[in-house]
Biopython code that builds the backbone (N, CA, C, O; Angstrom):
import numpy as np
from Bio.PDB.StructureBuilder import StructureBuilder

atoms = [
    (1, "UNK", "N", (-27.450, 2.292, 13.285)),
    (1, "UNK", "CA", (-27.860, 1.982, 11.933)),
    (1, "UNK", "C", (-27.752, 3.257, 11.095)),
    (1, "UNK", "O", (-28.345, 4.246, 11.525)),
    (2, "UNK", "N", (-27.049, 3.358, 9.923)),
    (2, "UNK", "CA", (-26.969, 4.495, 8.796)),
    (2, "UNK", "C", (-27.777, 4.060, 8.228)),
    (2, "UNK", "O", (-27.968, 2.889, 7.898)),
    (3, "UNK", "N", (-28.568, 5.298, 7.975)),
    (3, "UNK", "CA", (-29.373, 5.538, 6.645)),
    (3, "UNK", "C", (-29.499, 6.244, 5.411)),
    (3, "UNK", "O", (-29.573, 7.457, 5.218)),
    (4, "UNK", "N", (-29.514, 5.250, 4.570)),
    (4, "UNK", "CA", (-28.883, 6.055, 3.007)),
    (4, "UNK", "C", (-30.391, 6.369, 2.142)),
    (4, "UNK", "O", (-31.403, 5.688, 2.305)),
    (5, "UNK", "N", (-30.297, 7.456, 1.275)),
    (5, "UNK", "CA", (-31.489, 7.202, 0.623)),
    (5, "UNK", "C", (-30.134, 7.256, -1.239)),
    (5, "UNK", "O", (-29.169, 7.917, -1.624)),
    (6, "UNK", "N", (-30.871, 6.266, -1.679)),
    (6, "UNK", "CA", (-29.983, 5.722, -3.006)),
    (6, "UNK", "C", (-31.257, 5.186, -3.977)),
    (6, "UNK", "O", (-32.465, 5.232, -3.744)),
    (7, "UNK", "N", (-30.661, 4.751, -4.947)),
    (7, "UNK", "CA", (-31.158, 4.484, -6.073)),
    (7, "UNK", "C", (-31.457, 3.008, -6.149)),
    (7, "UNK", "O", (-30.395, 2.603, -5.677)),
    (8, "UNK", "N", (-32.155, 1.909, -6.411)),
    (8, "UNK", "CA", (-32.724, 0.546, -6.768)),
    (8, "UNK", "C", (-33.013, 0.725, -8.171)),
    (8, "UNK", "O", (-33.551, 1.746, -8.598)),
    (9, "UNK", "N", (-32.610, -0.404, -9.014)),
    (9, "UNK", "CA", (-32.348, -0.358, -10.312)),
    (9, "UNK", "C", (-33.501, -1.237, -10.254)),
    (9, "UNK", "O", (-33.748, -2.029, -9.345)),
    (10, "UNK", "N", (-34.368, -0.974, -11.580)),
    (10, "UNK", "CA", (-35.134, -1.767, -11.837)),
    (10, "UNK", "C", (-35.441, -1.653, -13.745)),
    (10, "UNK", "O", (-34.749, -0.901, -14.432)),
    (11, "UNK", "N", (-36.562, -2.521, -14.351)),
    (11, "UNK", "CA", (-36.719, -2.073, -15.693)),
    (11, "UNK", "C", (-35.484, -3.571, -16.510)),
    (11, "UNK", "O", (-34.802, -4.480, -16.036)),
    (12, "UNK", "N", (-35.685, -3.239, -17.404)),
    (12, "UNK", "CA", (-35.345, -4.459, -18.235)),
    (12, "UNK", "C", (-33.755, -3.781, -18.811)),
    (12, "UNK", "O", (-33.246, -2.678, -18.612)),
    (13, "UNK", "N", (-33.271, -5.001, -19.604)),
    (13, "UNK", "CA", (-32.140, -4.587, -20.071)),
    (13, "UNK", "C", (-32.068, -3.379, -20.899)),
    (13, "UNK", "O", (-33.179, -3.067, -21.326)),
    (14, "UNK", "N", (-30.990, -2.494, -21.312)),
    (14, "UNK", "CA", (-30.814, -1.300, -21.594)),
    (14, "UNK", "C", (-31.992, -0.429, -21.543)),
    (14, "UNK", "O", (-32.086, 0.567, -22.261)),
    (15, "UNK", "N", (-33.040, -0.850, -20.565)),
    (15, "UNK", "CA", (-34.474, 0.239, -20.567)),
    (15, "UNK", "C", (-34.478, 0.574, -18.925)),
    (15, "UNK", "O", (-35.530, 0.375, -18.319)),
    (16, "UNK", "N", (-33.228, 1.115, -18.150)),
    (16, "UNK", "CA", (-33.670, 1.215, -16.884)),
    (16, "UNK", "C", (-34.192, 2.179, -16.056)),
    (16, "UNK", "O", (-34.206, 3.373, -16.358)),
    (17, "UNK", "N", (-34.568, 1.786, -15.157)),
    (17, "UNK", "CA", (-35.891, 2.607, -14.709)),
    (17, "UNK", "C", (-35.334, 2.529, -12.965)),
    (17, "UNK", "O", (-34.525, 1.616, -12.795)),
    (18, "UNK", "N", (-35.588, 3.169, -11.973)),
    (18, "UNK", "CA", (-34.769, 3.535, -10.766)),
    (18, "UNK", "C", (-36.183, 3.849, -9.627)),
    (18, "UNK", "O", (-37.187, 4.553, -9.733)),
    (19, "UNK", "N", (-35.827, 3.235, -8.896)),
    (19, "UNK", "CA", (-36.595, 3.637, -7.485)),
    (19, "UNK", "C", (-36.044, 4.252, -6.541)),
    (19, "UNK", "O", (-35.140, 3.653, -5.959)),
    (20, "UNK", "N", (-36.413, 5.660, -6.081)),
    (20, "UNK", "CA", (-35.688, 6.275, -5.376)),
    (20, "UNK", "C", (-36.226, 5.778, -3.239)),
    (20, "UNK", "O", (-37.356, 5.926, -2.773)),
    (21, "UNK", "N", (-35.237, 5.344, -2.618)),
    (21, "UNK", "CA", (-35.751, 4.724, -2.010)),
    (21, "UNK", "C", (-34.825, 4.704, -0.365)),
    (21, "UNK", "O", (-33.602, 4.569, -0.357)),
    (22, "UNK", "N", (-35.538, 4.838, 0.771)),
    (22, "UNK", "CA", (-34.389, 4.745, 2.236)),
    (22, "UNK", "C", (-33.798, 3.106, 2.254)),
    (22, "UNK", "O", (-34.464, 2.076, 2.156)),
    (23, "UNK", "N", (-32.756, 3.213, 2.369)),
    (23, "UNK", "CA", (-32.399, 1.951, 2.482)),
    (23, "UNK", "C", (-31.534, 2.169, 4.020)),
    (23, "UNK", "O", (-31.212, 3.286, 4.426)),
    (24, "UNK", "N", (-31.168, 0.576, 4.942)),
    (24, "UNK", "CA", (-30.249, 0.852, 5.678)),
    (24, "UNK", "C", (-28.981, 0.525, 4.705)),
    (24, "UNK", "O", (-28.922, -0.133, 3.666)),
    (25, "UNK", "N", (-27.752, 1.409, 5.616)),
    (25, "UNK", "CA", (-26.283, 1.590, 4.657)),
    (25, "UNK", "C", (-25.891, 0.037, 4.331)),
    (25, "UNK", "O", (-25.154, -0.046, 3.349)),
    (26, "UNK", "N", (-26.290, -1.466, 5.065)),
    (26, "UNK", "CA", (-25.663, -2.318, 4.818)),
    (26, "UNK", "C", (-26.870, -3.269, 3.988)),
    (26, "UNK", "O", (-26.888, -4.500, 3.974)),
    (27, "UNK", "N", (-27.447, -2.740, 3.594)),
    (27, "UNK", "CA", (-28.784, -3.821, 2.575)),
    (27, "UNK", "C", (-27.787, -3.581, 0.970)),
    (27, "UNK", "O", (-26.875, -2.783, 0.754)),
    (28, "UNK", "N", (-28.510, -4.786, -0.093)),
    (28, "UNK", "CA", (-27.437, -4.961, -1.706)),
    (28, "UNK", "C", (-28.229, -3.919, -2.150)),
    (28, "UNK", "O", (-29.202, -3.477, -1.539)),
    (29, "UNK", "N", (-27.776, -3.490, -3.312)),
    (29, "UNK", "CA", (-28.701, -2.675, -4.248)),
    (29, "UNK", "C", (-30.193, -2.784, -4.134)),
    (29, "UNK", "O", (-30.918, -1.915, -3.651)),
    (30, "UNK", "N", (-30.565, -3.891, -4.607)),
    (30, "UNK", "CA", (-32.169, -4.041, -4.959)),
    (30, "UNK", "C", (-32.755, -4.644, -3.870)),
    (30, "UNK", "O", (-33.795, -5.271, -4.071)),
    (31, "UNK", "N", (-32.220, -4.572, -2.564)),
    (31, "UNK", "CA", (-32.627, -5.162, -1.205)),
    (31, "UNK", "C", (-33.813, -4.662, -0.665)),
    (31, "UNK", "O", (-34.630, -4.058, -1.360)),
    (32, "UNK", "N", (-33.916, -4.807, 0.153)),
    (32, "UNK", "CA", (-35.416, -4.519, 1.071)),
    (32, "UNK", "C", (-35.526, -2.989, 1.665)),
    (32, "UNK", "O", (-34.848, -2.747, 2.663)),
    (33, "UNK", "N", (-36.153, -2.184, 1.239)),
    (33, "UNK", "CA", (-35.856, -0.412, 1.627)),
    (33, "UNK", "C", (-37.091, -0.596, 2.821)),
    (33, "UNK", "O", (-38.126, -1.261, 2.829)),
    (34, "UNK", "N", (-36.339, 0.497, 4.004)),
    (34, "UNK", "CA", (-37.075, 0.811, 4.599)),
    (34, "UNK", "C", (-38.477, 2.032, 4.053)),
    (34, "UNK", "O", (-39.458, 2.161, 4.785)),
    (35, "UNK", "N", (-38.389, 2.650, 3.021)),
    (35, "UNK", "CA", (-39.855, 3.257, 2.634)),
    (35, "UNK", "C", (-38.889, 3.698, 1.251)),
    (35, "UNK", "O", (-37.688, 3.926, 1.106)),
    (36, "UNK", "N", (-40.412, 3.688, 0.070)),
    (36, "UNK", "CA", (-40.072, 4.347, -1.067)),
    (36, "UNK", "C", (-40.425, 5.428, -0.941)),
    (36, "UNK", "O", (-41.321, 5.647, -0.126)),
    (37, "UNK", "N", (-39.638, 6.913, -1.987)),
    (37, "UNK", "CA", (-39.731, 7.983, -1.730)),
    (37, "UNK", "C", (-40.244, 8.348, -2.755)),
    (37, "UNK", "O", (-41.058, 9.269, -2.704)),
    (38, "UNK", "N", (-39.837, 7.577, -4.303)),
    (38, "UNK", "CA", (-40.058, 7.938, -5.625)),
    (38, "UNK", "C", (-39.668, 7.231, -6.773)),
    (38, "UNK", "O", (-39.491, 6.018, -6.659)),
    (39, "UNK", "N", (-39.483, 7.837, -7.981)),
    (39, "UNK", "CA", (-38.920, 7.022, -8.916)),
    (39, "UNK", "C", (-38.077, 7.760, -10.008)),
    (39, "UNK", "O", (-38.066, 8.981, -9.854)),
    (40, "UNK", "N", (-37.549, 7.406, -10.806)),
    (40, "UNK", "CA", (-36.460, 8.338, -11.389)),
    (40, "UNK", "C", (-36.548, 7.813, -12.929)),
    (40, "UNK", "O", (-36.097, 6.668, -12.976)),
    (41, "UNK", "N", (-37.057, 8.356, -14.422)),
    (41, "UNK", "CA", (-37.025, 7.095, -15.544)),
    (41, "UNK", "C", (-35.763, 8.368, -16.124)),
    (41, "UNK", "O", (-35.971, 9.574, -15.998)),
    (42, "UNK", "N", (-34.574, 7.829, -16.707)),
    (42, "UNK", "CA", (-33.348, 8.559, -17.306)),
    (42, "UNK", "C", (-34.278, 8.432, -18.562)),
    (42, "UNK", "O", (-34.071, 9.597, -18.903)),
    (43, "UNK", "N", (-35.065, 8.010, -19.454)),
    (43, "UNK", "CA", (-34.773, 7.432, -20.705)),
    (43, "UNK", "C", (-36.549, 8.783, -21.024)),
    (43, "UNK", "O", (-36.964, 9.035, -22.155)),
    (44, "UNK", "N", (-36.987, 9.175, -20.134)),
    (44, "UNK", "CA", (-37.984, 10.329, -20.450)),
    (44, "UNK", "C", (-37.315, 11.810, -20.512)),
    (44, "UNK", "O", (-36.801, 12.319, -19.516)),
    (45, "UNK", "N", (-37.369, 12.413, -21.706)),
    (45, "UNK", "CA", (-36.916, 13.867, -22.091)),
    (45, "UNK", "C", (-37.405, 14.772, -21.067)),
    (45, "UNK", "O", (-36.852, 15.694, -20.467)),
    (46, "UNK", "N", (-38.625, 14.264, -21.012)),
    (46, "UNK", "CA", (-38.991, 15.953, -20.234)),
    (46, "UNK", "C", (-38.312, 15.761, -18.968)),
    (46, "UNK", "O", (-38.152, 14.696, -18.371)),
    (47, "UNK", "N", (-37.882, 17.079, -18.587)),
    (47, "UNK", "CA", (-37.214, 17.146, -17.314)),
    (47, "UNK", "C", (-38.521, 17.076, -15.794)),
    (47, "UNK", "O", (-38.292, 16.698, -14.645)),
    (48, "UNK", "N", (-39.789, 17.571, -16.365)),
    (48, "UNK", "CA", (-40.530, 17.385, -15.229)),
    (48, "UNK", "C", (-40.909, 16.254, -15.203)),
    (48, "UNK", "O", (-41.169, 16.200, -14.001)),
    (49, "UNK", "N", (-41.207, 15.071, -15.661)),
    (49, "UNK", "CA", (-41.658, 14.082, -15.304)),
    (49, "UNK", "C", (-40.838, 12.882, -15.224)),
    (49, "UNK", "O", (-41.185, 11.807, -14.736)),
    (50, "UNK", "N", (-39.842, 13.138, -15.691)),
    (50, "UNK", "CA", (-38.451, 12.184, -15.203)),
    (50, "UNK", "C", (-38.147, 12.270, -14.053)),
    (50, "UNK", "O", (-37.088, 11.672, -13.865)),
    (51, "UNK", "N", (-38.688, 12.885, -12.833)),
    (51, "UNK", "CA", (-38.492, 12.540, -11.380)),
    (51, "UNK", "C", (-39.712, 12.640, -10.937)),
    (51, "UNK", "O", (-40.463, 13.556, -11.271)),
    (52, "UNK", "N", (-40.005, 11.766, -10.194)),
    (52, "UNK", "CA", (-41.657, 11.904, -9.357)),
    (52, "UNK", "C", (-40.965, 11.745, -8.088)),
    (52, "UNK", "O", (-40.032, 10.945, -8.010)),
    (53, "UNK", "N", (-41.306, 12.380, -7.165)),
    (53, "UNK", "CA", (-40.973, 12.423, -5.513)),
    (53, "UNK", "C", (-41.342, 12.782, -4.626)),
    (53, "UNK", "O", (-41.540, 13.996, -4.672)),
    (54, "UNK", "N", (-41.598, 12.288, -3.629)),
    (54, "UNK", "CA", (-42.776, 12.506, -2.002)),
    (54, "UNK", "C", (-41.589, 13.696, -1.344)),
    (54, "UNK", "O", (-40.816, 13.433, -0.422)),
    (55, "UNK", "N", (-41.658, 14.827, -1.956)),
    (55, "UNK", "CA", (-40.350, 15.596, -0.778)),
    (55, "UNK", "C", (-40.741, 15.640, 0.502)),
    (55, "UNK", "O", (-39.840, 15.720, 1.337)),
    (56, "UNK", "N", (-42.098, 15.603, 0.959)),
    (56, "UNK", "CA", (-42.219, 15.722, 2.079)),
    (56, "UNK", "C", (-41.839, 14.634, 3.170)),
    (56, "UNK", "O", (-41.518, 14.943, 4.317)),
    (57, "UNK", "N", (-41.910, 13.265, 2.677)),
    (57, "UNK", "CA", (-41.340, 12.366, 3.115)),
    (57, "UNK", "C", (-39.438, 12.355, 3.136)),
    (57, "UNK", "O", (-38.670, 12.040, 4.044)),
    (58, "UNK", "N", (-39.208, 12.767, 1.941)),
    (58, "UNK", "CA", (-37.884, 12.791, 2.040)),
    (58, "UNK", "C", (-37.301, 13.930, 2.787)),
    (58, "UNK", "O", (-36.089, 13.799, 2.961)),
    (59, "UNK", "N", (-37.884, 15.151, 3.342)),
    (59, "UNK", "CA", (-37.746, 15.959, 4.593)),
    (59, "UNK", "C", (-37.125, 15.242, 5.882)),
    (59, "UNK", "O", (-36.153, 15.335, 6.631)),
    (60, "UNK", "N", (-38.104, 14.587, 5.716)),
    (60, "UNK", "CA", (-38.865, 13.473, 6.996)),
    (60, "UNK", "C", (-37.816, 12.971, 7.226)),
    (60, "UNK", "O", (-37.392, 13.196, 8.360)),
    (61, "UNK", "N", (-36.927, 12.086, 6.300)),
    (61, "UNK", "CA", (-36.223, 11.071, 6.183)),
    (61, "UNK", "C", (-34.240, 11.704, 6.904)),
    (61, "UNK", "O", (-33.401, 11.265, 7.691)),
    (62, "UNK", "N", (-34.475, 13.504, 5.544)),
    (62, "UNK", "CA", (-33.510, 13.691, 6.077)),
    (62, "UNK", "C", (-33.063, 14.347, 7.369)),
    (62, "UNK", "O", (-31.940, 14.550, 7.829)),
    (63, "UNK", "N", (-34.379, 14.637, 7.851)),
    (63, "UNK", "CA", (-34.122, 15.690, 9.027)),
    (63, "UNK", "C", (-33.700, 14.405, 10.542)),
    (63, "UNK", "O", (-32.989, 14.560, 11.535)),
    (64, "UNK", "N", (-34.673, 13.007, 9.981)),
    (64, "UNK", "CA", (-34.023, 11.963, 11.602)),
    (64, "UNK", "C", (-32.578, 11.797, 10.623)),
    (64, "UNK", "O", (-32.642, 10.589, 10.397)),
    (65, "UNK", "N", (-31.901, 12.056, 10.239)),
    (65, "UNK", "CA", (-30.313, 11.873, 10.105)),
    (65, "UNK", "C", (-29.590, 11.002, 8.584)),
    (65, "UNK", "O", (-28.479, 10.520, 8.363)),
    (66, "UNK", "N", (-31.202, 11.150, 7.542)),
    (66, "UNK", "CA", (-30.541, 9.981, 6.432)),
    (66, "UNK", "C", (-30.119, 10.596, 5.204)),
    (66, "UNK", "O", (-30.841, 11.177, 4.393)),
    (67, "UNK", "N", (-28.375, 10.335, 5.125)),
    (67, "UNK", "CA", (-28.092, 10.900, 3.640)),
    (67, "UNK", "C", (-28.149, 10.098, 2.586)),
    (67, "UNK", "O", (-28.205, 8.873, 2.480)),
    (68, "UNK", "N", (-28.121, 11.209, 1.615)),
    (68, "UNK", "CA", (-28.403, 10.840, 0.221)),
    (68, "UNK", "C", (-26.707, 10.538, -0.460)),
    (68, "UNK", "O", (-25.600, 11.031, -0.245)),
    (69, "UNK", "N", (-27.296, 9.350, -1.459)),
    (69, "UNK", "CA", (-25.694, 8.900, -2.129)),
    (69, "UNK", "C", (-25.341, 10.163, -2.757)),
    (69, "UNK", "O", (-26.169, 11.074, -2.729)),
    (70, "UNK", "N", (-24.070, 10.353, -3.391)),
    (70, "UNK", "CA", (-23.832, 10.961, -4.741)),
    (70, "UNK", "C", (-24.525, 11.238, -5.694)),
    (70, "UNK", "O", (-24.697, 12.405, -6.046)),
    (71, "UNK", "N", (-25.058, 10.216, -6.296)),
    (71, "UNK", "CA", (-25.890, 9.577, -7.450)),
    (71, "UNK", "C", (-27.333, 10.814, -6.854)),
    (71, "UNK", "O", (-27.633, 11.925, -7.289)),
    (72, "UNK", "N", (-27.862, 10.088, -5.866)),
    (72, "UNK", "CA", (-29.083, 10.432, -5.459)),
    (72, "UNK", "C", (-29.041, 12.255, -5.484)),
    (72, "UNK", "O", (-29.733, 12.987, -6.191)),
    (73, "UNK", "N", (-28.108, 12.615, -4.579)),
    (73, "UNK", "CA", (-27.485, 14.193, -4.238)),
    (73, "UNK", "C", (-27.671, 14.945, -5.564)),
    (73, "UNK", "O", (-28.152, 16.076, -5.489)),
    (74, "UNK", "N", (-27.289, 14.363, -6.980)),
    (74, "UNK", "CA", (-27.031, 14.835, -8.035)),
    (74, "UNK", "C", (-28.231, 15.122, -8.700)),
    (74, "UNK", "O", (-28.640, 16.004, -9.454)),
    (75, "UNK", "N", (-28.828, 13.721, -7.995)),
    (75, "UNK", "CA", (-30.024, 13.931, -9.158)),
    (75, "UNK", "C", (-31.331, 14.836, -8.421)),
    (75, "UNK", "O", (-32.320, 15.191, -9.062)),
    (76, "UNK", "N", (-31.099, 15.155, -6.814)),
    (76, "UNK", "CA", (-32.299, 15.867, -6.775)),
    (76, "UNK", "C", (-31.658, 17.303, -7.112)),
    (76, "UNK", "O", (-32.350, 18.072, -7.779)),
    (77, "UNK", "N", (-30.378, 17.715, -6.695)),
    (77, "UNK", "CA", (-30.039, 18.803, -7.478)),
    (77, "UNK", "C", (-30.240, 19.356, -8.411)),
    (77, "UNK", "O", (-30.228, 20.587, -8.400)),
    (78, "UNK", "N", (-30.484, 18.679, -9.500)),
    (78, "UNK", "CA", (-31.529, 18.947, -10.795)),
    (78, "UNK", "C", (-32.614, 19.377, -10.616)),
    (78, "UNK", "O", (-33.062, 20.324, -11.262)),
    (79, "UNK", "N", (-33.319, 18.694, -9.600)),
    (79, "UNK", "CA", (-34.784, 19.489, -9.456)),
    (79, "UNK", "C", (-35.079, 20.315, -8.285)),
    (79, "UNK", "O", (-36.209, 20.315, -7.799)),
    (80, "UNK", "N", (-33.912, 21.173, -7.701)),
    (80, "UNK", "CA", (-33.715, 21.899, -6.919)),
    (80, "UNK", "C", (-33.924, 21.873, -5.840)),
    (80, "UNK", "O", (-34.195, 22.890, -5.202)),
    (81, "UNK", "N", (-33.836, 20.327, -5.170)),
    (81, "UNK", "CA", (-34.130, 19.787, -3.847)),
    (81, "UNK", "C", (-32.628, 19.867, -3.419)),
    (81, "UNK", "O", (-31.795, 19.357, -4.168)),
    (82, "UNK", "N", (-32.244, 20.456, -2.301)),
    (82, "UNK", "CA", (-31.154, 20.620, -1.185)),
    (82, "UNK", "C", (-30.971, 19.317, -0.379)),
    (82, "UNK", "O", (-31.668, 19.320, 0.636)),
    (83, "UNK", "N", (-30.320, 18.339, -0.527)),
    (83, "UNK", "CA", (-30.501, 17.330, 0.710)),
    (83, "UNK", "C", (-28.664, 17.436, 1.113)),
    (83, "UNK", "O", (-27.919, 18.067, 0.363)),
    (84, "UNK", "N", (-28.187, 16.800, 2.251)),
    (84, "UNK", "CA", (-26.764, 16.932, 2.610)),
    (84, "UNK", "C", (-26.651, 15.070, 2.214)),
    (84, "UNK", "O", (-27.352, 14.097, 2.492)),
    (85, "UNK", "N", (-24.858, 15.367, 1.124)),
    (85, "UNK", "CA", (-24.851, 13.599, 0.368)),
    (85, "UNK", "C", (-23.734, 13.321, 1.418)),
    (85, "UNK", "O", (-23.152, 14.130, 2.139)),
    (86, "UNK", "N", (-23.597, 12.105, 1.329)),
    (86, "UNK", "CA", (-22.797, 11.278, 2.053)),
    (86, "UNK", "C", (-21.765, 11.319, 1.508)),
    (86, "UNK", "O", (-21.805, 11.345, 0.278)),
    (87, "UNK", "N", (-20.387, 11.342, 2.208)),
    (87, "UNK", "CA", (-19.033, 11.547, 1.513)),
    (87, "UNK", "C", (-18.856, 10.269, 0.598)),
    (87, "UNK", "O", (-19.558, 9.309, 0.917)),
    (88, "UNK", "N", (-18.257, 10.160, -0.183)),
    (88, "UNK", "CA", (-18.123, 9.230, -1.441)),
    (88, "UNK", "C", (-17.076, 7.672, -0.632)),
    (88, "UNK", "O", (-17.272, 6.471, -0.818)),
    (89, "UNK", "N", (-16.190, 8.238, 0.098)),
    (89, "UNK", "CA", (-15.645, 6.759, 0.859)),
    (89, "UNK", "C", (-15.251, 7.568, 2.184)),
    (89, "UNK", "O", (-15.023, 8.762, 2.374)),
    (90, "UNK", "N", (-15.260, 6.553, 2.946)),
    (90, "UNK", "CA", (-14.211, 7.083, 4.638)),
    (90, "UNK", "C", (-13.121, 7.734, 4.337)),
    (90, "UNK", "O", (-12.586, 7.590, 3.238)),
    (91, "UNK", "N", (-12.603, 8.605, 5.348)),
    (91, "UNK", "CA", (-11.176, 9.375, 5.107)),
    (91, "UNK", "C", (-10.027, 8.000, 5.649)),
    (91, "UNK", "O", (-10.167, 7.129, 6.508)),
    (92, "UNK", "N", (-8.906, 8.313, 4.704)),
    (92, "UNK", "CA", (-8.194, 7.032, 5.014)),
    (92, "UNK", "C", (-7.269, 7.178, 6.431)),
    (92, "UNK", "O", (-6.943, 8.238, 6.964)),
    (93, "UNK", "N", (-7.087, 6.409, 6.684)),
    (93, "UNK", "CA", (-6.752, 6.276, 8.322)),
    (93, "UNK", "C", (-5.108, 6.418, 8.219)),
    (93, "UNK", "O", (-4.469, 5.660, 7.490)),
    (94, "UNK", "N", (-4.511, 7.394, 8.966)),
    (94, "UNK", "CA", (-3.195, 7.783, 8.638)),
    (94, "UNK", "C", (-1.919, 6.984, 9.370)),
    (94, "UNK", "O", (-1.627, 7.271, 10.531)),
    (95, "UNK", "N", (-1.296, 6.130, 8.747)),
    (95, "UNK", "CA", (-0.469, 4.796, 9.222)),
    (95, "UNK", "C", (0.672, 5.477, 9.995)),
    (95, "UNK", "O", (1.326, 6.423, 9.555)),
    (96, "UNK", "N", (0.834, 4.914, 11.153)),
    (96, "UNK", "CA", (1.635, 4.752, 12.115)),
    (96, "UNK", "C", (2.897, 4.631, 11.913)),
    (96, "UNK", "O", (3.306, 3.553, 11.482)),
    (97, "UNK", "N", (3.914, 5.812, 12.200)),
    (97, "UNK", "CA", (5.304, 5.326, 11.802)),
    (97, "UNK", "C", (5.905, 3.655, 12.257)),
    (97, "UNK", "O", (5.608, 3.184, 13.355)),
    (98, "UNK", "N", (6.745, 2.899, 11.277)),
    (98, "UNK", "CA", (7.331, 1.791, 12.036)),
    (98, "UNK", "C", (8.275, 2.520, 13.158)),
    (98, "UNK", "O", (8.677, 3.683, 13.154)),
    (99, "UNK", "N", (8.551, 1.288, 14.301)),
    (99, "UNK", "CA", (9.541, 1.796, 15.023)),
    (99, "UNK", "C", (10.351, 1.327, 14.596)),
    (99, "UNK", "O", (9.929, 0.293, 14.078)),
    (100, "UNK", "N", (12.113, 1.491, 14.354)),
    (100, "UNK", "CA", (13.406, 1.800, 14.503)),
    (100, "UNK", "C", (13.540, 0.011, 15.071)),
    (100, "UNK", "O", (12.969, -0.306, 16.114)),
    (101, "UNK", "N", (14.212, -0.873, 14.393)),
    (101, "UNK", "CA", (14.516, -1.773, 14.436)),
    (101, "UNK", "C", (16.126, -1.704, 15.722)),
    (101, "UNK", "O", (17.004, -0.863, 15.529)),
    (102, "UNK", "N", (16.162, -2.122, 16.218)),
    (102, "UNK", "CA", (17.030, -2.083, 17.672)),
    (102, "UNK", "C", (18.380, -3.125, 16.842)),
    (102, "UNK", "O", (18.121, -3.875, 15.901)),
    (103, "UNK", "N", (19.506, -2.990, 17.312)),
    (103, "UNK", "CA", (20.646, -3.350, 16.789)),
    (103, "UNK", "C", (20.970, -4.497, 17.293)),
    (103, "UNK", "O", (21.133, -4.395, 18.509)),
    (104, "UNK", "N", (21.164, -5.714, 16.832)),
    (104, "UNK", "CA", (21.715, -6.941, 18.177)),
    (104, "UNK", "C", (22.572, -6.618, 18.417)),
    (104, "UNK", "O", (23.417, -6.623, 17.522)),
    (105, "UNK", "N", (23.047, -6.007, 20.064)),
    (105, "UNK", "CA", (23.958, -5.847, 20.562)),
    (105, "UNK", "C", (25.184, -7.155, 20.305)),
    (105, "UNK", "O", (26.149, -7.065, 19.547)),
    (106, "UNK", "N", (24.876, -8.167, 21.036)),
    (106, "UNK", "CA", (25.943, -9.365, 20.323)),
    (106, "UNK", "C", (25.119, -10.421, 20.309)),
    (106, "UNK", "O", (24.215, -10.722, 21.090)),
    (107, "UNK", "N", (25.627, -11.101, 19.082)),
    (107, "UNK", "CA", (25.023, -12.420, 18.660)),
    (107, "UNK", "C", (25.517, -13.450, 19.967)),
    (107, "UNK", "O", (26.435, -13.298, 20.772)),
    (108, "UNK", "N", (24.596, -14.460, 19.835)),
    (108, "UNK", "CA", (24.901, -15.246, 20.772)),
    (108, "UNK", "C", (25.957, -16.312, 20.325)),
    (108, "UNK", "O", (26.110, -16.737, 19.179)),
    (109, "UNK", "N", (26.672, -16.670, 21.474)),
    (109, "UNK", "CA", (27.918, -17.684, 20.969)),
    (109, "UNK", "C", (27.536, -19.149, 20.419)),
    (109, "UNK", "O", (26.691, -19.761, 21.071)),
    (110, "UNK", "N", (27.958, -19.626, 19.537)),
    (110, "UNK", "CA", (28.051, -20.817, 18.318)),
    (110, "UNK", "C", (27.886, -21.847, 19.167)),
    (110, "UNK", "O", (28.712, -22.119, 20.038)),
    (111, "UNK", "N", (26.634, -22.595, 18.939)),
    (111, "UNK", "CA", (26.529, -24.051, 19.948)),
    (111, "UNK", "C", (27.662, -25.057, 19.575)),
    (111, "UNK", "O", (27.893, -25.278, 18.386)),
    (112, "UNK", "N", (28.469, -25.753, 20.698)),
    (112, "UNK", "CA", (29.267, -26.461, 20.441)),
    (112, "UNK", "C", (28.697, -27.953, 20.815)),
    (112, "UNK", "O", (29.398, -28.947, 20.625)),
]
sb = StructureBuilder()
sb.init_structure("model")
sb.init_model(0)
sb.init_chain("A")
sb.init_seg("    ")
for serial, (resi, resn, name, xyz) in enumerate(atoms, 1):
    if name == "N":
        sb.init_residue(resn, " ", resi, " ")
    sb.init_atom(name, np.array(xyz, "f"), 0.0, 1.0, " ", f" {name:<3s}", serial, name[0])
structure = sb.get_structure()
């Protein structure tokens, strides 16, 4: 099981508001998190109170093996939390030459 810690959208139309939260890697956006960590409001100026967050839990979280999205990576970077983010997609898998199509030696003779 991967564990991501990402963002859950919440809050009303153009007023959104974010739960910072462990999820496993295969739950939807606003799915069922294994523990909340915090909350995130974009739409508050001050830079200190636009993130509230349990770091000590999120220690916790990253030290048994759970990375943080992009999104998430970025935004504790702002408040000078270090976590390691999850690469953005898989490395693509490098395709196999075709083999060399073989020549028909001779066609077979014309049914009579």
């Amino acid at each position: 099981m991967s564990v991501r810690i990402r963002l859950s959208r919440f809050g009303r139309k153009n007023r959104p508001h974010y739960r910072i939260a462990v999820f496993d890697s295969e739950t939807r956006r606003d799915g069922r998190y294994l523990e909340l960590l915090g909350h995130y409001d974009p739409l508050i100026t001050d830079p200190k109170t636009k993130v509230k967050l349990n770091t000590e839990r999120l220690t916790a979280w990253v030290n048994k093996g759970a990375l943080a999205t992009p999104a998430v990576a970025q935004l504790l970077k702002h408040c000078r939390i270090a976590v390691p983010k999850a690469p953005k997609t898989a490395a693509p898998k490098a395709k196999e030459p075709k083999p060399a199509k073989k020549p028909a030696a001779a066609k077979a003779a014309p049914k009579k």
